[in-house]
C-alpha positions as CSV (number, residue, x, y, z in Angstrom):
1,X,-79.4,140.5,202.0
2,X,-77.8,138.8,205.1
3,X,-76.9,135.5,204.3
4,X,-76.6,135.9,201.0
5,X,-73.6,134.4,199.4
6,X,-71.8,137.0,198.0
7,X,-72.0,136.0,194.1
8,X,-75.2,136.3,193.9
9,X,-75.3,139.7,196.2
10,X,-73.0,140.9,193.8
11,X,-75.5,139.7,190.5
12,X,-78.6,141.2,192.2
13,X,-76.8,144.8,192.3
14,X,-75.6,144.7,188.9
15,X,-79.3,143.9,187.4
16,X,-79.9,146.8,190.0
17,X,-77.6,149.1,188.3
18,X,-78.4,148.3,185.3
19,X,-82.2,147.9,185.7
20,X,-82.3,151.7,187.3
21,X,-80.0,153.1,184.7
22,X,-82.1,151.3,181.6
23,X,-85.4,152.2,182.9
24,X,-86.5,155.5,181.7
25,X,-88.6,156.4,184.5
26,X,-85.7,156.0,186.4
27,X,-82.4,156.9,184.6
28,X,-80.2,159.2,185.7
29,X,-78.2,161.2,183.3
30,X,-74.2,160.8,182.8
31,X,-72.3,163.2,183.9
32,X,-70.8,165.5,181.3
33,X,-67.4,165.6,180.0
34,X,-67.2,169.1,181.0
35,X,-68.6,168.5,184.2
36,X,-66.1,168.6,187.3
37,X,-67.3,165.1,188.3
38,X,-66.4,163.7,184.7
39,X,-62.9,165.5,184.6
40,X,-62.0,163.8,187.9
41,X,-62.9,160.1,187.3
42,X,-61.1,161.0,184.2
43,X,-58.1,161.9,186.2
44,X,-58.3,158.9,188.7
45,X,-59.0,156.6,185.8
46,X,-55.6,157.8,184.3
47,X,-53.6,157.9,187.7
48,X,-54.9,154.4,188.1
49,X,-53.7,153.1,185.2
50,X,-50.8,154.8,184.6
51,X,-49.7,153.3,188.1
52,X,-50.8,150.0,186.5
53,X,-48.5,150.3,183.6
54,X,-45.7,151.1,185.1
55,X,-45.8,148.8,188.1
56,X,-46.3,151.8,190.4
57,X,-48.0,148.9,193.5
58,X,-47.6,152.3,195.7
59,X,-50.2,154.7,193.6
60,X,-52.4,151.2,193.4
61,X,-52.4,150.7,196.8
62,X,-53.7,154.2,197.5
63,X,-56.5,154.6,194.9
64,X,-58.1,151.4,196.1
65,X,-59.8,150.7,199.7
66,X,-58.7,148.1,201.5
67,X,-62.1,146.5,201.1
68,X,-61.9,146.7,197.4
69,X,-64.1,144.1,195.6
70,X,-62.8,142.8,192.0
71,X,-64.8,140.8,189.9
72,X,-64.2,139.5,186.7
73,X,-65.4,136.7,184.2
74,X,-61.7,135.9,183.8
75,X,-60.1,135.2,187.3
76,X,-60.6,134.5,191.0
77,X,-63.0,137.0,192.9
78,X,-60.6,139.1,195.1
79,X,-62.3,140.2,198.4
80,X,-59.4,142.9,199.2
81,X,-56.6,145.0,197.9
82,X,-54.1,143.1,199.5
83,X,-55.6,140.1,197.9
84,X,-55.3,141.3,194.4
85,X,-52.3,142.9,194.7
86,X,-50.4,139.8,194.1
87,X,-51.9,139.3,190.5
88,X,-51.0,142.8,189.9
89,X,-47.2,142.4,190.8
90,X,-47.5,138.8,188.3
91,X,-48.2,141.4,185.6
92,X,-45.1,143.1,186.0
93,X,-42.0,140.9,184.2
94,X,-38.5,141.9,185.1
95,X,-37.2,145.2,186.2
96,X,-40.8,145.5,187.0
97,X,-42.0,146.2,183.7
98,X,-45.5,145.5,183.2
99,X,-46.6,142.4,180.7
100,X,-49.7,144.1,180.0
101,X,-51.1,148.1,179.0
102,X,-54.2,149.4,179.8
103,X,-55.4,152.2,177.4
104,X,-59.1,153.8,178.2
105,X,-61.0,153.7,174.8
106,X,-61.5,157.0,173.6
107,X,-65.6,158.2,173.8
108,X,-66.0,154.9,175.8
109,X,-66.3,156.4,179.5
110,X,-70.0,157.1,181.2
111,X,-69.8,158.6,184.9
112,X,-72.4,159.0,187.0
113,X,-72.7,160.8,190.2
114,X,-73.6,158.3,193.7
115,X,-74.8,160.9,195.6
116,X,-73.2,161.0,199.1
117,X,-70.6,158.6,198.2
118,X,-68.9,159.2,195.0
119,X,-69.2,158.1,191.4
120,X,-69.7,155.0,189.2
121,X,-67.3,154.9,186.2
122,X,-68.5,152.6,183.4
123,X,-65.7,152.3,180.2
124,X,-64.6,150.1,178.0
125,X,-60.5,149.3,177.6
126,X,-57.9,147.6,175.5
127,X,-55.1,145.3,177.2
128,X,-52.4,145.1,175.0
129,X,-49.5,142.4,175.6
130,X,-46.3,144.4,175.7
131,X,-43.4,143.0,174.0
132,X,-39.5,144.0,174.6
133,X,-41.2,147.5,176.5
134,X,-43.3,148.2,173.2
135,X,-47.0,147.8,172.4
136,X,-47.5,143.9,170.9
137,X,-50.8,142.8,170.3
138,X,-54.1,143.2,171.9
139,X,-55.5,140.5,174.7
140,X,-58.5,142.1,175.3
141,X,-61.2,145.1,175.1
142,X,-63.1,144.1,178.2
143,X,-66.0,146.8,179.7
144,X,-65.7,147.5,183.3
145,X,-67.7,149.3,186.4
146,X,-65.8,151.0,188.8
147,X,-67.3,152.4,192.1
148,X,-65.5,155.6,193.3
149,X,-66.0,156.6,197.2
150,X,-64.6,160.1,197.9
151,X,-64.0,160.1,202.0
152,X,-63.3,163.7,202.3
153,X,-61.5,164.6,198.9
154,X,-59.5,161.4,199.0
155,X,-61.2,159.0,196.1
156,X,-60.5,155.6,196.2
157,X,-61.8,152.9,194.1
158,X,-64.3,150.1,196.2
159,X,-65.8,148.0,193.5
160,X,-64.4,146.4,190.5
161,X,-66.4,144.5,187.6
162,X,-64.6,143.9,184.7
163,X,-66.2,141.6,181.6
164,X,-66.0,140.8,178.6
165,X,-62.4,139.5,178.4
């Protein structure tokens, strides 16, 4: 796909995705949640977003490549972590507490193994607007698609999509 410009690179492999994993012919099974795969995009998923609602830029940094991709149907296309680390650090008010929580809905996450690379994470998540350091009201219960590389034991998150906001 040289030459390409990226949005539409980025369309074509989602109707990929989703055309492989639709198709019965073709689908591949999620992984279970006992399944060692499962229990560790389960742990990620929470380090990830624990980091994320406590401000923790640190534990961010190092569960995303510096490569990541993010795209959402709500903000600028980011094209690297430094990139979108700024828009994290906006969600975190004073005393770098975070504006916003993240909470994984329960039952909502499907993994699936990549072979030879990692995992794709597919969930759905409630944002909730904090207010005074307690839970206010909910912004949004987007779904999103994570891709999960594991280089040698040490996962790191390369592609975002996040919808539905």
């Amino acid at each position: 796909m040289t030459g390409m410009p990226r949005p539409l690179s980025v369309l074509l492999f989602i109707l990929l995705i989703f055309g492989i994993s639709t198709h019965p012919a073709c689908a591949t099974e999620p992984a279970l949640p006992s399944s060692e795969l499962y229990k560790k995009i389960a742990e990620l998923d929470q380090k990830l977003f624990d980091a994320f609602n406590a401000c923790d830029t640190a534990t961010m940094r190092d569960l995303m490549e510096p490569g990541l991709e993010f795209y959402q149907d709500n903000d600028t296309t980011t094209y690297s972590r430094d990139q979108l680390e700024p828009s994290f650090r906006d969600r975190c008010g004073a005393n770098n507490v975070s504006k916003l929580r993240r909470e994984l809905i329960p039952g909502s996450m499907e993994v699936y193994v990549l072979k030879d690379y990692g995992a794709l994470q597919i969930a759905r998540h409630n944002f909730f607007v904090m207010e005074h350091g307690k839970k206010g009201n909910l912004a949004a219960s987007p779904k999103m698609i994570l891709i999960w590389r594991n280089d040698h034991g040490h996962w790191a998150v390369t592609r975002v999509i996040s919808y539905g906001h």
